[in-house]
ChimeraX commands (.cxc) that place a marker at each C-alpha (Angstrom):
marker #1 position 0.00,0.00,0.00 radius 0.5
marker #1 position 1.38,3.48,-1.13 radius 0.5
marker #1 position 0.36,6.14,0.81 radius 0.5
marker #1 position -2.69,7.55,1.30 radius 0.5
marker #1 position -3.76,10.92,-0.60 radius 0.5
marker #1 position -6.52,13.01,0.63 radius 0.5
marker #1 position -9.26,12.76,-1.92 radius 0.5
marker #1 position -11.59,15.70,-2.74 radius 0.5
marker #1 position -14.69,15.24,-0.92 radius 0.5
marker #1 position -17.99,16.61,-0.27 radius 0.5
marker #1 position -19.66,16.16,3.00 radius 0.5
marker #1 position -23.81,16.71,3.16 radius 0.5
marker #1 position -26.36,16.27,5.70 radius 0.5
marker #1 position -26.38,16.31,10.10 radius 0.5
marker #1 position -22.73,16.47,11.61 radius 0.5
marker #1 position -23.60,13.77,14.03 radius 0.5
marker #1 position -25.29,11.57,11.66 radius 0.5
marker #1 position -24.28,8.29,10.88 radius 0.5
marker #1 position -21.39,8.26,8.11 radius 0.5
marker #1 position -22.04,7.01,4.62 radius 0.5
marker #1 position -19.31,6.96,2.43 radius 0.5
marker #1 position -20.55,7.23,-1.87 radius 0.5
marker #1 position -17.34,5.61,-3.88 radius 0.5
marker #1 position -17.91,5.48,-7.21 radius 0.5
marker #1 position -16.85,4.14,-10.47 radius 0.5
marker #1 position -13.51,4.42,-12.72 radius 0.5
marker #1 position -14.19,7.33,-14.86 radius 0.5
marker #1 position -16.57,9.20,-12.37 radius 0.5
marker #1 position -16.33,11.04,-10.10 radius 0.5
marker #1 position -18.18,12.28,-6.69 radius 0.5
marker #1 position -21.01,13.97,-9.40 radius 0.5
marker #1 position -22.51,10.17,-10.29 radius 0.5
marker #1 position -24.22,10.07,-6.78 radius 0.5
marker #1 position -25.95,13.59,-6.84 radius 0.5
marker #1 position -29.21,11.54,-7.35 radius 0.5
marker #1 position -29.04,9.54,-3.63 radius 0.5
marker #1 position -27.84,12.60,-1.87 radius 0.5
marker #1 position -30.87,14.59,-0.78 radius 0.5
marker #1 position -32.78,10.79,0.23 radius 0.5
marker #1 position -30.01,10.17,1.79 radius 0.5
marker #1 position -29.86,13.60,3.92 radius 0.5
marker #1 position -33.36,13.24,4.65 radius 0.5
marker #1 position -33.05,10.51,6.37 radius 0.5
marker #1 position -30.29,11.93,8.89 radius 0.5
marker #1 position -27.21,10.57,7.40 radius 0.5
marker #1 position -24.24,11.92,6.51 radius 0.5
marker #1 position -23.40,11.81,3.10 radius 0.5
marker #1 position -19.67,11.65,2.12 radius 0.5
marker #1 position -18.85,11.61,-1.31 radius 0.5
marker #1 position -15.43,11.65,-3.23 radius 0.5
marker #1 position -13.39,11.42,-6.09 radius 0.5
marker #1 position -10.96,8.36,-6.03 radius 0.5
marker #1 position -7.60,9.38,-6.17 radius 0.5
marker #1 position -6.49,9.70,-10.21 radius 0.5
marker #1 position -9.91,11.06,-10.64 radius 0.5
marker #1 position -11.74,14.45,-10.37 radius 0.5
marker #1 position -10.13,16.94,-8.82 radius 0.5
marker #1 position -8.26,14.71,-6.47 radius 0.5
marker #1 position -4.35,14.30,-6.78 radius 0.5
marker #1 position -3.18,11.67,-9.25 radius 0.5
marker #1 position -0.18,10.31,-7.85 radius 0.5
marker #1 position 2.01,7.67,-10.09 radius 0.5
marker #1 position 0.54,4.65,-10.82 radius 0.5
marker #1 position 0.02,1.56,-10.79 radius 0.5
marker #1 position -2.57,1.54,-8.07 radius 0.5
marker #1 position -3.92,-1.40,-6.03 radius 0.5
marker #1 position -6.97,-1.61,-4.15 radius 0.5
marker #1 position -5.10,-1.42,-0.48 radius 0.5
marker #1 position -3.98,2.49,-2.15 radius 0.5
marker #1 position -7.51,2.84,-2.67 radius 0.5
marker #1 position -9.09,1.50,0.30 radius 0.5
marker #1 position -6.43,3.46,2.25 radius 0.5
marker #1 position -7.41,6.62,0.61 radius 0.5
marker #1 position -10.88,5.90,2.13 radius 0.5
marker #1 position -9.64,5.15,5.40 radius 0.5
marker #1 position -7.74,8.49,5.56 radius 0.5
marker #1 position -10.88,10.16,4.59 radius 0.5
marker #1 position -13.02,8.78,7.32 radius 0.5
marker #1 position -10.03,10.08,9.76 radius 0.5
marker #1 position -10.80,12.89,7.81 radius 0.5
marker #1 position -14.15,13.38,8.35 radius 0.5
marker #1 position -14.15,11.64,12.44 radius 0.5
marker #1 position -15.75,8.43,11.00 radius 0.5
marker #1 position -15.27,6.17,13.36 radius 0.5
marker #1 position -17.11,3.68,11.19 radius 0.5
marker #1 position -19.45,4.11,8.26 radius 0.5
marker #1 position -21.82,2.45,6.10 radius 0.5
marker #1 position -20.13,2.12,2.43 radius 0.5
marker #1 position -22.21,2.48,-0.86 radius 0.5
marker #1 position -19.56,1.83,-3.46 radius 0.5
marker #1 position -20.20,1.11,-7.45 radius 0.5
marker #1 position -17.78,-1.20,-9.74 radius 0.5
marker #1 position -14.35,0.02,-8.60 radius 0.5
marker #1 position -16.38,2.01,-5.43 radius 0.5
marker #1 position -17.64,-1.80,-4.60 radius 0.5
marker #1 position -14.44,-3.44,-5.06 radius 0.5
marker #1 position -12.73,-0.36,-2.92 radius 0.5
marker #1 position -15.54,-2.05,-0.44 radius 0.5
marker #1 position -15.42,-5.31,-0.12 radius 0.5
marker #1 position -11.90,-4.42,0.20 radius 0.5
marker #1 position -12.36,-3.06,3.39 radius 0.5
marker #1 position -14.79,-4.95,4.33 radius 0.5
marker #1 position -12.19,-8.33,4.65 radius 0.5
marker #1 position -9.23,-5.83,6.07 radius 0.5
marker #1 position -10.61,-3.17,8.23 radius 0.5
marker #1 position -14.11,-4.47,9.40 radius 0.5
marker #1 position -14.16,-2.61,12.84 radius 0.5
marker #1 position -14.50,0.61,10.12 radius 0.5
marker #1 position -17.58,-0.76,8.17 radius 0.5
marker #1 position -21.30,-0.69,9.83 radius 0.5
marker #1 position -22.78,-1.73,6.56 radius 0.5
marker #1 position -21.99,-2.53,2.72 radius 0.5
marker #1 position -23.47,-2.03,-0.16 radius 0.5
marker #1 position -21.87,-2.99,-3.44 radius 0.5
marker #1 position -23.61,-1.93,-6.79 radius 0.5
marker #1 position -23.05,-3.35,-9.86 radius 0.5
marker #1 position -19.60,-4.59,-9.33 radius 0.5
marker #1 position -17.42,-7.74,-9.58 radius 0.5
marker #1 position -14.87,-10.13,-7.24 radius 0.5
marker #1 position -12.90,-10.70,-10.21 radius 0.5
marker #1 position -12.93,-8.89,-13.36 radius 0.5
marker #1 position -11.01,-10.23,-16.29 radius 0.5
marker #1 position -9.42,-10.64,-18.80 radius 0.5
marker #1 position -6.12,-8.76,-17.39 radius 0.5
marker #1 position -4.98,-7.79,-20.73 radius 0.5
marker #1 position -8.62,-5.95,-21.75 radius 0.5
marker #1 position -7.28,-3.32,-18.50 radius 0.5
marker #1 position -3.63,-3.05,-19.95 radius 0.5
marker #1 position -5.18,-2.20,-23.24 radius 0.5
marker #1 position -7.43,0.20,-21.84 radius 0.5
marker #1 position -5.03,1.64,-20.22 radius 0.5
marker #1 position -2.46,2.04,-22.81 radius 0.5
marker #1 position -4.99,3.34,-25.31 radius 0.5
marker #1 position -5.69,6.04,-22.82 radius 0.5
marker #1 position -2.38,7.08,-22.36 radius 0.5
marker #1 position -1.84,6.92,-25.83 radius 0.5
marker #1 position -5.42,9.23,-26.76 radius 0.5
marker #1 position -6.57,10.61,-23.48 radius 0.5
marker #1 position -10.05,9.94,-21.70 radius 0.5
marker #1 position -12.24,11.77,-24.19 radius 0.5
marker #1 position -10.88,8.34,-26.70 radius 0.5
marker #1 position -13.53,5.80,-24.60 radius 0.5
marker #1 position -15.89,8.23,-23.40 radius 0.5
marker #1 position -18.64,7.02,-25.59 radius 0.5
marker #1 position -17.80,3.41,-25.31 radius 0.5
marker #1 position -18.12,4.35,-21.01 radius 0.5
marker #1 position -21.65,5.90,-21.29 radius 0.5
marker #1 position -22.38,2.72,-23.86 radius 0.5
marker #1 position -21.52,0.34,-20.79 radius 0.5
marker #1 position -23.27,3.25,-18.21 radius 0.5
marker #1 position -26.74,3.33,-19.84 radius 0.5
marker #1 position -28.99,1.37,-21.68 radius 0.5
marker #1 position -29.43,2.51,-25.13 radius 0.5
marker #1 position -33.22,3.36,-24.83 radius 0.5
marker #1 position -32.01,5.35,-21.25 radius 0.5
marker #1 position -29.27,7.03,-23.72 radius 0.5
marker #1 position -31.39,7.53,-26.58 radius 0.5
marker #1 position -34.40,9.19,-24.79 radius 0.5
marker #1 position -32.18,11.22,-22.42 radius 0.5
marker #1 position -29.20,12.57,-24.43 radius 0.5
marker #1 position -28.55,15.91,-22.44 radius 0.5
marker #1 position -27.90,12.91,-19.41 radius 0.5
marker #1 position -25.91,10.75,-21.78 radius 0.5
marker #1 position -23.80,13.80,-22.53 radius 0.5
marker #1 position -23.59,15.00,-18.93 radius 0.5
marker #1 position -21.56,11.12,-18.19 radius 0.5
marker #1 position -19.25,11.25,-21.45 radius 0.5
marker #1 position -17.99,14.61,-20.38 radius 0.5
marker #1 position -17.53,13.20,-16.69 radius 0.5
marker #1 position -15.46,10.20,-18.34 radius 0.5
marker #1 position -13.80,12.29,-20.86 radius 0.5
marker #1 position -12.50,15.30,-17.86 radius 0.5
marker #1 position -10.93,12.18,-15.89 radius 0.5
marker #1 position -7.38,12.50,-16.16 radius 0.5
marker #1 position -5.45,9.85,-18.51 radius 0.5
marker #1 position -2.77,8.86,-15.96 radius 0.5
marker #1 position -5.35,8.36,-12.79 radius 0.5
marker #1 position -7.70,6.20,-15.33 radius 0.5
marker #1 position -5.10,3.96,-16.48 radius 0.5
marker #1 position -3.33,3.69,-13.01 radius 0.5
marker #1 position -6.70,2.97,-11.72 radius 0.5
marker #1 position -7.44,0.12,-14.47 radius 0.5
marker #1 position -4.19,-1.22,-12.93 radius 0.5
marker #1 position -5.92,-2.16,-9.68 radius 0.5
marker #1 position -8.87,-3.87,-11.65 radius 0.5
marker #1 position -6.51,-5.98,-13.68 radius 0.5
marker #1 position -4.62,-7.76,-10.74 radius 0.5
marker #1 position -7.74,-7.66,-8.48 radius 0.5
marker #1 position -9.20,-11.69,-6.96 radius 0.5
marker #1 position -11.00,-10.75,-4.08 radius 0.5
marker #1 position -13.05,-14.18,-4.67 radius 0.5
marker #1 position -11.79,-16.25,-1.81 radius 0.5
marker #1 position -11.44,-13.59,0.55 radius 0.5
marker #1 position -15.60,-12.90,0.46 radius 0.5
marker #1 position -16.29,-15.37,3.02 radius 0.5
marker #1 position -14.52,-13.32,5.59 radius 0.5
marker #1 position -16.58,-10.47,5.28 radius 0.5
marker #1 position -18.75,-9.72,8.41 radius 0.5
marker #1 position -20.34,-6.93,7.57 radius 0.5
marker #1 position -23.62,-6.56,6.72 radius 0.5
marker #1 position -24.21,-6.69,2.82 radius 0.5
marker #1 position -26.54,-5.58,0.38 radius 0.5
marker #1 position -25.39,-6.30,-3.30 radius 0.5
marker #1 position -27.19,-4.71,-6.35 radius 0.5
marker #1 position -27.04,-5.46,-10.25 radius 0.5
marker #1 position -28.34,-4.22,-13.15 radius 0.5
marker #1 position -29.89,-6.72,-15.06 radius 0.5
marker #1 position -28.98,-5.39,-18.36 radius 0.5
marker #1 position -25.26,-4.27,-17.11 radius 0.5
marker #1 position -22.79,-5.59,-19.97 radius 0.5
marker #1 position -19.65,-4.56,-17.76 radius 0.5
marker #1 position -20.42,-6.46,-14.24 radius 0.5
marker #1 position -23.32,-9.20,-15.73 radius 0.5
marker #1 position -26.12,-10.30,-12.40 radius 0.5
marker #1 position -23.50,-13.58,-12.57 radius 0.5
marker #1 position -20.80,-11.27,-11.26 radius 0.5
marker #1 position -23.11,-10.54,-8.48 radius 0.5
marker #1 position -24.18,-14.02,-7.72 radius 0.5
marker #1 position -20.21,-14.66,-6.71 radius 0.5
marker #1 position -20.25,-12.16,-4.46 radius 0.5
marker #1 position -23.77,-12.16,-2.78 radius 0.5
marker #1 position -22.91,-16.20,-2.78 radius 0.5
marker #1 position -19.33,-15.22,-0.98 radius 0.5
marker #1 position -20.50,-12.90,1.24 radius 0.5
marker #1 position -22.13,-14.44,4.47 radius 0.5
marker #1 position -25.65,-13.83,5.00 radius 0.5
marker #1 position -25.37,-11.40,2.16 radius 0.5
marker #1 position -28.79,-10.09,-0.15 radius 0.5
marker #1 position -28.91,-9.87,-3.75 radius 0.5
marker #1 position -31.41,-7.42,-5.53 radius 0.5
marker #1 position -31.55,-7.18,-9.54 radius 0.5
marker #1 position -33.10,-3.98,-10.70 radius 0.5
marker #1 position -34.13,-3.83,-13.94 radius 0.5
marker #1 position -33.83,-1.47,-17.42 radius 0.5
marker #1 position -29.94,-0.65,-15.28 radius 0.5
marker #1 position -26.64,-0.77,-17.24 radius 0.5
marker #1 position -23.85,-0.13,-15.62 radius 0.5
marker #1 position -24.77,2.89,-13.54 radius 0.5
marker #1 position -27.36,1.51,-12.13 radius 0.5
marker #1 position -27.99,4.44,-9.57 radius 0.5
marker #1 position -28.31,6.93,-12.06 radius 0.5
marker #1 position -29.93,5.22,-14.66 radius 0.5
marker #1 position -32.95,3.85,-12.15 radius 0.5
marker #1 position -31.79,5.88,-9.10 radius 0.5
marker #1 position -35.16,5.67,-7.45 radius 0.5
marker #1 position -35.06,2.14,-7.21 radius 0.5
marker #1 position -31.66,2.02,-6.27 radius 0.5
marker #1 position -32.03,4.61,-3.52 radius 0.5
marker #1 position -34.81,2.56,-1.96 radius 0.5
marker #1 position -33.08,-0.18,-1.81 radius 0.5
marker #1 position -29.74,1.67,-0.24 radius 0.5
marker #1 position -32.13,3.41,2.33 radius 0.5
marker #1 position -33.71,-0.01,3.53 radius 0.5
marker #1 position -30.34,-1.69,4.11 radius 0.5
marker #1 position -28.99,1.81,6.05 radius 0.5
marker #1 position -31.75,1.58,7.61 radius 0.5
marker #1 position -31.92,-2.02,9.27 radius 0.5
marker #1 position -28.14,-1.41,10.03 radius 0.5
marker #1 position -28.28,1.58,11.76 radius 0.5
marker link #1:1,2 radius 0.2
marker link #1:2,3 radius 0.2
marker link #1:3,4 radius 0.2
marker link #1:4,5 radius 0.2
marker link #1:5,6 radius 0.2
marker link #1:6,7 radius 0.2
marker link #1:7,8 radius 0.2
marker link #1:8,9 radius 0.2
marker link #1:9,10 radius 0.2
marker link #1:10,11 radius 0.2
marker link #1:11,12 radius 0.2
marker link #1:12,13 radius 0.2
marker link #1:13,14 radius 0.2
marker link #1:14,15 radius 0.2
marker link #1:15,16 radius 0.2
marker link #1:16,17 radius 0.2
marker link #1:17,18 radius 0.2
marker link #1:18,19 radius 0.2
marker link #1:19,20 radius 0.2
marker link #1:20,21 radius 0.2
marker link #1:21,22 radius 0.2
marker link #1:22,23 radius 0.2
marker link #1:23,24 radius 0.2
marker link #1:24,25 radius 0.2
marker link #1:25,26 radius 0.2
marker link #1:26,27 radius 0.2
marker link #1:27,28 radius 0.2
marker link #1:28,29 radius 0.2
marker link #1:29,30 radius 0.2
marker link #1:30,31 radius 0.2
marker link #1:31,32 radius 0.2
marker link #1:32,33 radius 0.2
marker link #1:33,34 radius 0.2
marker link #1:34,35 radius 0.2
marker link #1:35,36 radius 0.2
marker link #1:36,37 radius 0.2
marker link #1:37,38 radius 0.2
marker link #1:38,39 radius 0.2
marker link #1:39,40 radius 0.2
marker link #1:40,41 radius 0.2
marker link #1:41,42 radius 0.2
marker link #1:42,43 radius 0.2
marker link #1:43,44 radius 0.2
marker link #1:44,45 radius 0.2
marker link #1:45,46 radius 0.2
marker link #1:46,47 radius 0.2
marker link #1:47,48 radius 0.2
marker link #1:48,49 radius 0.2
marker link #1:49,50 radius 0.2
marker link #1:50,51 radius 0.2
marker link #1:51,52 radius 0.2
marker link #1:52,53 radius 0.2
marker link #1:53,54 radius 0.2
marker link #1:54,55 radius 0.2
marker link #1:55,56 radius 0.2
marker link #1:56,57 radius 0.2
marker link #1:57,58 radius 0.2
marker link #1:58,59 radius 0.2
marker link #1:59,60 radius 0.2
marker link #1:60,61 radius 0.2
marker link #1:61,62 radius 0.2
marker link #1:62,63 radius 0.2
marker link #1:63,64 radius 0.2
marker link #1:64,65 radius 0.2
marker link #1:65,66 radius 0.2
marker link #1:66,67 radius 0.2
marker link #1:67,68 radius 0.2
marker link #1:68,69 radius 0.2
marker link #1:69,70 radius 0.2
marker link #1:70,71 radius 0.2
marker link #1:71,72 radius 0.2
marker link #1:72,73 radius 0.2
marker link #1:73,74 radius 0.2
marker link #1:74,75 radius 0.2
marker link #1:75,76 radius 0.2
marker link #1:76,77 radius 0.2
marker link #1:77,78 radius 0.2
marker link #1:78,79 radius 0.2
marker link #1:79,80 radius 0.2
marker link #1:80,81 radius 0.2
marker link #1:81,82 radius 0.2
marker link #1:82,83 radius 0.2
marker link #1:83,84 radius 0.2
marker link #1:84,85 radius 0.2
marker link #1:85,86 radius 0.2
marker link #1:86,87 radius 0.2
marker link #1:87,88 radius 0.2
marker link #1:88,89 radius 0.2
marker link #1:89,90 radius 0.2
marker link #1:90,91 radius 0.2
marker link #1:91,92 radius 0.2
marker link #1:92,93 radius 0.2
marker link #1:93,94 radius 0.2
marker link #1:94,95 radius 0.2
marker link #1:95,96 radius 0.2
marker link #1:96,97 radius 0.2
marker link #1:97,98 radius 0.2
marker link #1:98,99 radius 0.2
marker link #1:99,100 radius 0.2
marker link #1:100,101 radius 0.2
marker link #1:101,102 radius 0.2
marker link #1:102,103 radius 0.2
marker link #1:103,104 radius 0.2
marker link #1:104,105 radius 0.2
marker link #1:105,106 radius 0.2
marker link #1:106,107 radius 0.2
marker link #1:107,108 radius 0.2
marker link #1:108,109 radius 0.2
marker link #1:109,110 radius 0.2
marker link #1:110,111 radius 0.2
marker link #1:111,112 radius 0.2
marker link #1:112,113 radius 0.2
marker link #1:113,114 radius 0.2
marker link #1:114,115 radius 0.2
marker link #1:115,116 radius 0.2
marker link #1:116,117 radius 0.2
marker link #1:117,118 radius 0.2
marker link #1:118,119 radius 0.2
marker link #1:119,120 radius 0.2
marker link #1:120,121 radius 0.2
marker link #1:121,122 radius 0.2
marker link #1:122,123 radius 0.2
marker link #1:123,124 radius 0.2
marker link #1:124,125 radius 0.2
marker link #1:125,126 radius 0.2
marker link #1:126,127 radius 0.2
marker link #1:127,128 radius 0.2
marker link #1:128,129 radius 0.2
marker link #1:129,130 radius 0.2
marker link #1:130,131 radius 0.2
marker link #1:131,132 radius 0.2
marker link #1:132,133 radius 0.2
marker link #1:133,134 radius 0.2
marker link #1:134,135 radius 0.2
marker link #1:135,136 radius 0.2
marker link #1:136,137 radius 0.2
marker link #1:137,138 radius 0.2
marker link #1:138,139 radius 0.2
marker link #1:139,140 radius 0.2
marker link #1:140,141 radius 0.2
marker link #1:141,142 radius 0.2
marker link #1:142,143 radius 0.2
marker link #1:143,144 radius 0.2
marker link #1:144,145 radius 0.2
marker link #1:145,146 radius 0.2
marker link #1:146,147 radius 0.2
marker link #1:147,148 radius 0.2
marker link #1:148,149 radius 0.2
marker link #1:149,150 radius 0.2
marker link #1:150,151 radius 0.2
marker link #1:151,152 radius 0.2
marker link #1:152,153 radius 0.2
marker link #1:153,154 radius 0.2
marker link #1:154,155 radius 0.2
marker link #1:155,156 radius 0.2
marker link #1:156,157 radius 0.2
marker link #1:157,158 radius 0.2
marker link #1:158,159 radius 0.2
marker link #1:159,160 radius 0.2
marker link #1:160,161 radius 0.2
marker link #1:161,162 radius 0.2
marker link #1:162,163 radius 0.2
marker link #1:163,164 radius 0.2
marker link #1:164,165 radius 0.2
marker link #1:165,166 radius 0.2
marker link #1:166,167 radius 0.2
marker link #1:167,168 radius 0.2
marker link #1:168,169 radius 0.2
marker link #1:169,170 radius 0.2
marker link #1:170,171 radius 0.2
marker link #1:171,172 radius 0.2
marker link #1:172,173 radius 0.2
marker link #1:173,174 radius 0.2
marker link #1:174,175 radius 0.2
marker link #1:175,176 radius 0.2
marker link #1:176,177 radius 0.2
marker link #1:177,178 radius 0.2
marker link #1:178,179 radius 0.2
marker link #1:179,180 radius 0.2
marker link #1:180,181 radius 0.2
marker link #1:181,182 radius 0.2
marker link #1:182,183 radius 0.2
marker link #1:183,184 radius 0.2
marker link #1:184,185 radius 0.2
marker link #1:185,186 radius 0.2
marker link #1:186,187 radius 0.2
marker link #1:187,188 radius 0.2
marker link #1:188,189 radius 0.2
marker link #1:189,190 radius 0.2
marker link #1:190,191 radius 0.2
marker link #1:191,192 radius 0.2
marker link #1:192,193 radius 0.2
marker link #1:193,194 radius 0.2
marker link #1:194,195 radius 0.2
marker link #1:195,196 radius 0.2
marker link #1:196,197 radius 0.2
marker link #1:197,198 radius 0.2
marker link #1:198,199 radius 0.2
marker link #1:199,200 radius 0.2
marker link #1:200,201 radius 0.2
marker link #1:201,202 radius 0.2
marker link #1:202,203 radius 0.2
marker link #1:203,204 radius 0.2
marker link #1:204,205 radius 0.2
marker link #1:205,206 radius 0.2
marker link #1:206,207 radius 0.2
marker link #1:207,208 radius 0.2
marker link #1:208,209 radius 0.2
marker link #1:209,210 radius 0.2
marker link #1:210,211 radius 0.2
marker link #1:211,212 radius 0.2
marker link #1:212,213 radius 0.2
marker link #1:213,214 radius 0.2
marker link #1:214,215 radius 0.2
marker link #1:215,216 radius 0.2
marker link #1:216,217 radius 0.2
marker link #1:217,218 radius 0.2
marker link #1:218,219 radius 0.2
marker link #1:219,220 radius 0.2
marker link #1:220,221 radius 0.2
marker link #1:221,222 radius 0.2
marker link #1:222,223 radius 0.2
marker link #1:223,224 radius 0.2
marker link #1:224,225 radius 0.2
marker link #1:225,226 radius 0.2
marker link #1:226,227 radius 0.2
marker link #1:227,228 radius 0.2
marker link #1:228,229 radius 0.2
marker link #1:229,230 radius 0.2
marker link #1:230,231 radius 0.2
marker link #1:231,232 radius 0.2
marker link #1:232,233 radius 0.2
marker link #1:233,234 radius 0.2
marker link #1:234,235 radius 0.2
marker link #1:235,236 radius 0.2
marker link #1:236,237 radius 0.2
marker link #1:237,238 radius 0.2
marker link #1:238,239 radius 0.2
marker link #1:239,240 radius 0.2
marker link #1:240,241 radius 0.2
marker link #1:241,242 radius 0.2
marker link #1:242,243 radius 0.2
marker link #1:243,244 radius 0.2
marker link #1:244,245 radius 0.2
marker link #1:245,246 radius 0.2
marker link #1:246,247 radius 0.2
marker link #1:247,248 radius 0.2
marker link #1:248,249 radius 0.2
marker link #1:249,250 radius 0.2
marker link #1:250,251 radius 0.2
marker link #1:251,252 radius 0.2
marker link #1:252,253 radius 0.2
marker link #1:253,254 radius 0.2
marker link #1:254,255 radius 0.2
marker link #1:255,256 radius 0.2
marker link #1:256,257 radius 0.2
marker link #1:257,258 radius 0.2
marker link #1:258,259 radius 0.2
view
């Protein structure tokens, strides 16, 4: 583990509620939650979001990363923040970041919930290509192939101003932090090690998500102890912006029962 950066966050909602920490996907950043936020507030929690490190307008130190850089970047940022322990919402590399956490810190996690993300996502070599073809073109190069994995088509199609709104998200990413970042996702097995996750876990997936399929979230809602599985459907990729109302109920319920 490198050490930690301190990510850009934004912190909403009562200073005393309980902690939930947003982490979202490669090629986001802390904008993709802006629709759970005010729910989320509503209901008395305190809603941290951020933008992993490489991405946003956090620092982009030299890569490769792992997933122990990015799960300590979230550690420092509940330090950050006084979290003693918080609930963590986290979506593809957000969920990965953890599950992460949830096998190597668990006296930090009250609850997880991991959207639309994988144990083990291969081949290796599709995350070195992406990688080098973004260092080679820049961000703006898979931007539209990102929103094609994000959305549905019909979501894309009847909402373009929304479709637009993500590309220019992926394409304002900068082309070191997204490849270092791929990096993590390319040497990541986090298979075996589900079973010792204690936490309390709610998984999500899209049903019509081409980049983490419902099988991806079979493993891990099969790996995880105890663990629920919820399929939502007419969601891609980003689930919780494509459907967010669904996707915010279900969040709610499981912060709920673990409060």
């Amino acid at each position: 583990m490198s050490e930690p950066v301190t990510v850009h966050s934004v912190a909403e909602g009562p200073a005393d509620g309980p902690a939930v920490v947003l982490s979202g996907s490669l090629g986001s950043d802390h904008r993709m939650w802006e629709p759970q936020v005010k729910p989320l507030v509503a209901r008395g929690f305190r809603v941290i979001r951020y933008d992993t490190r490489g991405h946003g307008a956090s620092p982009v130190p030299p890569g490769p990363y792992t997933l122990a850089d990015l799960g300590g970047d979230l550690l420092a940022l509940l330090d950050e923040h006084d979290a003693e322990r918080a609930h963590v919402v986290g979506l593809s590399l957000g969920g990965m970041t953890g599950m992460w956490l949830g096998v190597h810190v668990p006296d930090r996690i009250r609850s997880l919930v991991l959207c639309c993300t994988s144990a083990k996502l291969g081949p290796p070599g599709m995350w070195a290509d992406r990688a080098k073809t973004v260092r080679e073109n820049g961000t703006a190069a898979i931007a539209e192939a990102g929103v094609g994995r994000w959305l549905t088509a019909d979501y894309a199609a009847a909402h373009p101003d929304r479709a637009g709104y993500l590309r220019e998200m992926i394409a304002s990413v900068p082309a070191e932090g997204y490849a270092a970042s791929c990096a993590a996702i390319e040497r990541m097995d986090l298979v075996d090690e589900l079973p010792g996750i204690a936490a309390r876990t709610l998984v999500i997936a899209g049903a019509d998500d081409p980049a983490t399929p419902v099988e991806h979230a079979e493993v891990i809602a099969g790996g995880i102890p105890d663990a629920r599985l919820e399929v939502v459907e007419g969601a891609a990729h980003l689930g919780s912006f494509e459907q967010p109302e669904r996707f915010t109920a279900l969040i709610l319920e499981h912060l709920e029962a673990a409060r």
